[in-house]
N, C-alpha and C positions, 0 to 999 in steps of 0.2 A: 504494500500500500504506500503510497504518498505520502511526505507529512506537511503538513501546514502550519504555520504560526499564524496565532492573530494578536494584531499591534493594534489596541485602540482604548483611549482614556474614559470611555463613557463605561461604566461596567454593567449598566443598559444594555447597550448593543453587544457586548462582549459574550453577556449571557443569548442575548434573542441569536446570536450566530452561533452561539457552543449546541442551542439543545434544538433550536427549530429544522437548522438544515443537520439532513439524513448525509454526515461527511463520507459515510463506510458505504452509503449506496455508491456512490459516486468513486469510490478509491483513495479515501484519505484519509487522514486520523489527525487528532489537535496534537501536535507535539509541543505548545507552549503556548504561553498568555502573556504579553505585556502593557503597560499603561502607560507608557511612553515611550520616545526612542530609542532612547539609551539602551534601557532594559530590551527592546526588541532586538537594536544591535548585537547586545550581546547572546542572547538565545540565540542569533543567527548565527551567530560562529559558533555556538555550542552544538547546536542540533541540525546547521544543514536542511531547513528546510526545501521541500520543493516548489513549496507558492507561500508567500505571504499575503495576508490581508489587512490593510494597514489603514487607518484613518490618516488625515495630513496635521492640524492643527489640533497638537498635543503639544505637554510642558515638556523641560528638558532639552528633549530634539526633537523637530515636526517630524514628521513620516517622510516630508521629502528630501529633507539633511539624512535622514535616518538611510533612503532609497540610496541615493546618492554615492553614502559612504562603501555603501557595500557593494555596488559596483567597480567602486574606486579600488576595494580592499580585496576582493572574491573574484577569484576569475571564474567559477561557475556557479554565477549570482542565484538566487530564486528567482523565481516569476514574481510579480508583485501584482495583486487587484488592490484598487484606492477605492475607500466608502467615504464620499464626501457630500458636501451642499452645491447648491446650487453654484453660489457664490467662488468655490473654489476650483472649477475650470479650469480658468486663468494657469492654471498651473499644470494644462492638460502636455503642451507642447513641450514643457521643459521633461518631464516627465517618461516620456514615451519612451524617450531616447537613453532611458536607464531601467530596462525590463519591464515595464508596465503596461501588461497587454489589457487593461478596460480600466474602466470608474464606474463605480456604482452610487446611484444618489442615495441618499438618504430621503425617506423610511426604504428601507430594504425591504424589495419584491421578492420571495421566495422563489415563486417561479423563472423569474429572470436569474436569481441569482445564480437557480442550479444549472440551467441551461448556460452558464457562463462557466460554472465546473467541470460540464461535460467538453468544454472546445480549449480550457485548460489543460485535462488532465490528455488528451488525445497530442498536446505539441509539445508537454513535458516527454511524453510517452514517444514519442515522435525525435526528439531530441536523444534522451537516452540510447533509445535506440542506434543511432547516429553512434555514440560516445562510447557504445559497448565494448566495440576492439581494444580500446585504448585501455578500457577499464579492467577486463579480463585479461588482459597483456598483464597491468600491472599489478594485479591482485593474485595472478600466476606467480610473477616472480617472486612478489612480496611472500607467499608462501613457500617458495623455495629454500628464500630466503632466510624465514624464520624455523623450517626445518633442519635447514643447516649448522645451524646458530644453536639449535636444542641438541643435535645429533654433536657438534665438538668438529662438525667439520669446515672449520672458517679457511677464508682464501680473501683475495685482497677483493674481487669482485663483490664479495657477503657485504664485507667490510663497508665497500664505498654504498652499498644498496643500503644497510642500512643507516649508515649516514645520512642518507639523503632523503630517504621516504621514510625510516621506520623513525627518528631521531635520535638514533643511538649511538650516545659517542663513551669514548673510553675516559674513565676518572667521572661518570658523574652517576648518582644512585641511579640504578635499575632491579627490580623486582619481578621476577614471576608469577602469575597470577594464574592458576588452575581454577576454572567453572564448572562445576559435576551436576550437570539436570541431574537428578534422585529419580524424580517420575518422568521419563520422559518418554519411555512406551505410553505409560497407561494417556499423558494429557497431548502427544501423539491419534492417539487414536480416537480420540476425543474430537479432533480436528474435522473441518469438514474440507472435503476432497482437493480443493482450492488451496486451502491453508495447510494440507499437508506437504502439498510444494513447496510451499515458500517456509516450512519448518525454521530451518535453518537463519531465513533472514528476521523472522521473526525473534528469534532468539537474539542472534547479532544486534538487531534494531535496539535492542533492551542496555547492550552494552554501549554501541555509539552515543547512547545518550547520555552516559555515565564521562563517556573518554573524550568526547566529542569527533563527530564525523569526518574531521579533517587527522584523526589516529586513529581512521579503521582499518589501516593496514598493518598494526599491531595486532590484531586480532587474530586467532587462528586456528582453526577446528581440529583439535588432534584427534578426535573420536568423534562419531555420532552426538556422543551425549556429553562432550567433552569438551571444553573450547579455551586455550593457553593465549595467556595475554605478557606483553612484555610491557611495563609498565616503567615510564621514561618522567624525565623533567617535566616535559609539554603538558602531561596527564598530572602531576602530583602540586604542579603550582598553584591550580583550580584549589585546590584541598590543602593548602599551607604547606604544601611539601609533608601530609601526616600521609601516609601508606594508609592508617587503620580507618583514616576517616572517609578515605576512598572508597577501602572494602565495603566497610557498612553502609556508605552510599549506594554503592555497587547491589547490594545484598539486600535492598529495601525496595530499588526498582523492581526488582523480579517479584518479589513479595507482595509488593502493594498496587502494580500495575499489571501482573499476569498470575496465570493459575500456576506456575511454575513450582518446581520446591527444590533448591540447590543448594549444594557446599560448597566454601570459597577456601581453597587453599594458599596459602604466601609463605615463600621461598626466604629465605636469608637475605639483606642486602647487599648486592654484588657491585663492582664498580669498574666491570671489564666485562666486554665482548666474551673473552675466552670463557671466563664462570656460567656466561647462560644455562649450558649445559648442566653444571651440577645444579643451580638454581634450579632446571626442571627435572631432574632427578628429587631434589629436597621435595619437592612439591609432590609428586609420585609416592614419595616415603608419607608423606604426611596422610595420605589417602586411609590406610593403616592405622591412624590415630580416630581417625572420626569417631568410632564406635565404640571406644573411651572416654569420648568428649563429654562432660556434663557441660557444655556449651548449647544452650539451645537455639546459639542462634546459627551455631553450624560453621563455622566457620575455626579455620585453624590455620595459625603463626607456626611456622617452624621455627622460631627463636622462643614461644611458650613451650614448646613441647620437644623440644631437639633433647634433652637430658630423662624423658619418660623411660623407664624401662618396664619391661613385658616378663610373663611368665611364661616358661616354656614345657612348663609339666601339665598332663591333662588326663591325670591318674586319676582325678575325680569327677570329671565327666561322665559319669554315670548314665548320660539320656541315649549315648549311642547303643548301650547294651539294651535297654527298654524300647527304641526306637523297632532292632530285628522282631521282636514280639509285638508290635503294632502291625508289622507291616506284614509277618505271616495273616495277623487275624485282618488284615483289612479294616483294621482301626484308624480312620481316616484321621479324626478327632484328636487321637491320641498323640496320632504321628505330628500334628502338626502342633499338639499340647511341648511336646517332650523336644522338636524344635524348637520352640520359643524357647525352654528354660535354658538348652543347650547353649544359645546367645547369648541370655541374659546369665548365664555363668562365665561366660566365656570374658562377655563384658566384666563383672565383676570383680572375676583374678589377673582382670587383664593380660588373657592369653594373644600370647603374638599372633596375629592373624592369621602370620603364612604356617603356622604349625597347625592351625583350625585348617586350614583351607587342606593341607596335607590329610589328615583324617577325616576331613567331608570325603577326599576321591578313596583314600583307602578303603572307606567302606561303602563306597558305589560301587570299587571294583571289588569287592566282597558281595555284593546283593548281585552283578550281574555274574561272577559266578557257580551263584547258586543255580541264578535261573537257566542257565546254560547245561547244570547235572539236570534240574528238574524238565525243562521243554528241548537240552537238545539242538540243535542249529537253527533255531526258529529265527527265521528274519523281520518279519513281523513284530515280533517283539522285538527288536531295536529301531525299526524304524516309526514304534507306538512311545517308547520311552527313549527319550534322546538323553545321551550323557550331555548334562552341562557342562559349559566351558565357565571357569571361575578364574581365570589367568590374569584378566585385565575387566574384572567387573566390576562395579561398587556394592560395596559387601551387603547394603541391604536388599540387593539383586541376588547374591549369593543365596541368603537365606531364602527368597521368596522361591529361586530356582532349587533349592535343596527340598524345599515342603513339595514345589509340584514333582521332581523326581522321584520321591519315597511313594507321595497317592498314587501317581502314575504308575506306578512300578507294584503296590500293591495292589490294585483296581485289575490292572492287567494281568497278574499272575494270577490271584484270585479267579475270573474269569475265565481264563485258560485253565486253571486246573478243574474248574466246573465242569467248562467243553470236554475235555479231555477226562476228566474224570466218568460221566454218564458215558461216554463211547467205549473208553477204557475199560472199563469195569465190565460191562458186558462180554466183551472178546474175551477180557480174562475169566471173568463166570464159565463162559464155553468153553474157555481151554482147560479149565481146573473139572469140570466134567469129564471131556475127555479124557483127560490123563488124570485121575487120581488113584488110578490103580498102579500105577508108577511110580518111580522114584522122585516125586517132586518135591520141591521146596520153595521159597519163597524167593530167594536168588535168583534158580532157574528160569523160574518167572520172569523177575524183574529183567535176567539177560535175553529170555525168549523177547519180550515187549521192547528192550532198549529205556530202561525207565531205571529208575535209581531206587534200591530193593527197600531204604529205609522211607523215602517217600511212600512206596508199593506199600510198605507196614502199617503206614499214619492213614491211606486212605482205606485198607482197610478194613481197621480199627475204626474210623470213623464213618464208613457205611454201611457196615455190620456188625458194628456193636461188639464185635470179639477180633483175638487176633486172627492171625491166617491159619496156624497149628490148631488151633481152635476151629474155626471154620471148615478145615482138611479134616482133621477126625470127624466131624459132627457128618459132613456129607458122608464119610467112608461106613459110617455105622450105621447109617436109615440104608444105606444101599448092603448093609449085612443082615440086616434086620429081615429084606424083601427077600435076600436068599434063604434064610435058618426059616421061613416062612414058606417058600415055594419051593424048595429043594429038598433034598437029601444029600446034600454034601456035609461032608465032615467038616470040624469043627475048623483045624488047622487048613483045610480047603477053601474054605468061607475066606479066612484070615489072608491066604495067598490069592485071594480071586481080587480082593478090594486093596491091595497095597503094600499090608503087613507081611513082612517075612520072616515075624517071629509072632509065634499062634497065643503063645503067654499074655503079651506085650497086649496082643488083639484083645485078650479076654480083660484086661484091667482095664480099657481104654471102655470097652464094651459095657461094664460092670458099671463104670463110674457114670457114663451117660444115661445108661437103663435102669440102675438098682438090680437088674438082673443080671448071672454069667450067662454065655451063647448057649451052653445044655441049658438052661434053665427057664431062657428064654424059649426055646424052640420046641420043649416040652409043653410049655403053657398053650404054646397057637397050635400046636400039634394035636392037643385035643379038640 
């Protein structure tokens, strides 16, 4: 979008122009308010606008001292529309000839007005256009530029580029500045389809306000959600030469004029080109801190925090071990109960991150494999549960990516062993009919199936209520029961037709399921 400044002493009109015209139909947004020229002037150099709307006869500076200056001062002026009287024409011809494409009288027609935003924004639009090469030219190198400068790989060409464009020179303070969006999936998607393009400039817009638009080439997206600022004289004069008052400047725009929710990290003060480097390293390291921070306002000094030390024992983390029994029962609730405390301990004894981050992947690659003895080469299940990447995330990403791995991961196995369990079970019912007269066991099983014989046990035990040895005699003895009942076979005949190949063994097995021995049975139905 656009942005516009209005310049005008009456705060009448300043309000009937903020709320009557619809600026967002049209392409534009109020980036400031002045009551006379001075103050307008200087918003101009601050914020860059791309139209001003200015009255002429205001204190301090008229609008046309004000007009004037900034053509004299800006080689890529605003547009400027004049809301005047009648009487102030007179000033039409001097005027023209320093950006001012109309005048509007006063009382202000709405409908004129907006029809004058539309033939506005089409020859700013119209212009840009025209200036893009230049501008991507040098917004390209300028990021070269400042990736080289973070990376430690300077050369005289870094040097003079940023000399020139970034304002960075050797022996005067420079600081680091790391911007971490927190939500910037979720207020991403929140966006509508329009505004998801312009994500990015959206976000930038928030900073140029803070640095002013003539230091937007200090800017610089190192991530998605990520954005590294080199923070120079030009930028710290505004703010007394205070870093801190900057930040929290910085740190209230986003706050109070977007749904945004960020953390502002600052580097050490460095006073050489060559240190950039570690400065965005310090800044990196400080990432690490946040979830220690009783800072609520989010933000972290590496000169508050450069001496914190961490603990590296996590002998009592307790919720990973609680966590595997969540996730067998498909304790969704649980899992995500026993997550939270895991943080909130972690937070506590203030464990080093990277040793948490170390035993979140140890025991993902411990759950996957499990499920790899339990389903087997299923690919499907890895492309239902994705391992997170937690390398370069913000840790409250981490955790929110750890909770959906554990659900996903028990939902999923859970379900598959349903599926597979009612199909399973069936073949294996069939196959333990067929062959129970054999030497079978529960192994054999599990190797005949490809299934892992102690899962084989748990299910079951848990869809037959006994084990498998259990289950095996109970079939082998109604299928002797039908013999000692329809036959004349002997005792130890019986024993070797259904399995047993010790006729003893048959008769106590037989005894303790019936209350009866095999003679004693076989007498009974015989009569």
């Amino acid at each position: 979008m656009l942005k516009v400044l209005l310049v005008e002493d009456e705060s009448f009109e300043r309000q009937y122009l903020e709320t009557v015209i619809d600026w967002e139909q049209y392409g534009f947004y109020i980036c400031g308010e002045a009551d006379n020229g001075r103050d307008g002037l200087e918003l101009i150099r601050k914020y860059s606008p791309n139209l001003v709307v200015t009255d002429i006869k205001m204190p301090e500076i008229d609008g046309l001292e004000m007009i004037k200056m900034t053509a004299e001062e800006i080689k890529a002026a605003p547009k400027f529309v004049i809301i005047s009287g009648h009487d102030d024409f007179k000033y039409a011809k001097t005027a023209i000839k320093y950006n001012v494409v109309d005048f509007v009288l006063k009382p202000i027609d709405e409908n004129e007005f907006t029809e004058l935003l539309k033939k506005v924004k089409d020859e700013i639009y119209e212009e840009l256009k025209n200036d893009e090469e230049f501008s991507v030219s040098i917004k390209t190198r300028a990021n070269e530029a400042f990736k080289k400068l973070l990376e430690g790989e300077i050369n005289e060409n870094v040097l003079l580029f940023a000399n020139r464009w970034l304002g960075l020179y050797e022996n005067e303070d420079i600081y680091c500045v790391l911007v971490e969006i927190d939500n910037y999936d979720s207020w991403k998607e929140n966006l509508s389809e329009n505004n998801k393009l312009l994500s990015s400039r959206l976000i930038e817009n928030l900073i140029y306000e803070i640095i002013g638009a003539g230091n937007s080439l200090n800017v610089y997206r190192v991530l998605e959600y990520r954005y590294g600022l080199l923070v120079n004289k030009n930028i710290l004069e505004q703010f007394n030469n205070d870093i801190k008052a900057f930040v929290k400047r910085l740190y209230s725009n986003f706050t109070n004029n977007s749904d945004l929710k960020i953390s502002i990290y600052v580097s050490k003060k460095i006073t050489s080109l060559c240190q950039v480097k570690t400065a965005y390293q310090n800044c990196r390291e400080l990432i690490q801190y946040l979830y220690t921070s009783r800072d609520k306002h989010r933000i972290i000094f590496y000169d508050d925090v450069k001496d914190t030390t961490f603990s590296y024992s996590v002998s009592n983390l307790k919720y990973f071990h609680l966590l595997h029994s969540d996730i067998e029962k498909n304790n969704i609730k649980g899992i995500k109960l026993n997550i939270d405390r895991l943080f909130r301990e972690a937070e506590e004894k203030r464990i080093d991150p990277k040793i948490l981050r170390a035993y979140i992947v140890k025991f993902e690659l411990e759950l996957f494999t499990l499920a790899s003895q339990w389903l087997g080469d299923d690919k499907s299940f890895h492309e239902k549960v994705v391992f997170p990447d937690i390398g370069e995330t913000r840790f409250n990403i981490i955790k929110d990516n750890f909770i959906k791995f554990c659900t996903d991961y028990a939902g999923y196995i859970h379900k598959i062993k349903q599926d597979k369990s009612n199909g399973l079970l069936c073949a294996i019912e069939s196959y333990i009919h067929k062959n129970y007269k054999t030497d079978i066991s529960l192994k054999s099983i599990a190797d005949a199936f490809y299934i892992n014989p102690v899962y084989l046990g748990q299910l079951f035990k848990k869809t037959y209520g006994v084990y498998f040895n259990d289950y095996l005699h109970q079939l082998r003895i109604e299928e002797a029961k039908k013999l000692l009942k329809m036959t004349n076979l002997k005792i130890y005949e019986v024993a070797s037709e259904i399995g047993y190949t010790d006729s003893n063994y048959f008769t106590v097995k037989f005894e303790k399921l019936t209350g009866l021995t095999p003679s004693q049975f076989k007498r009974k139905y015989s009569k």
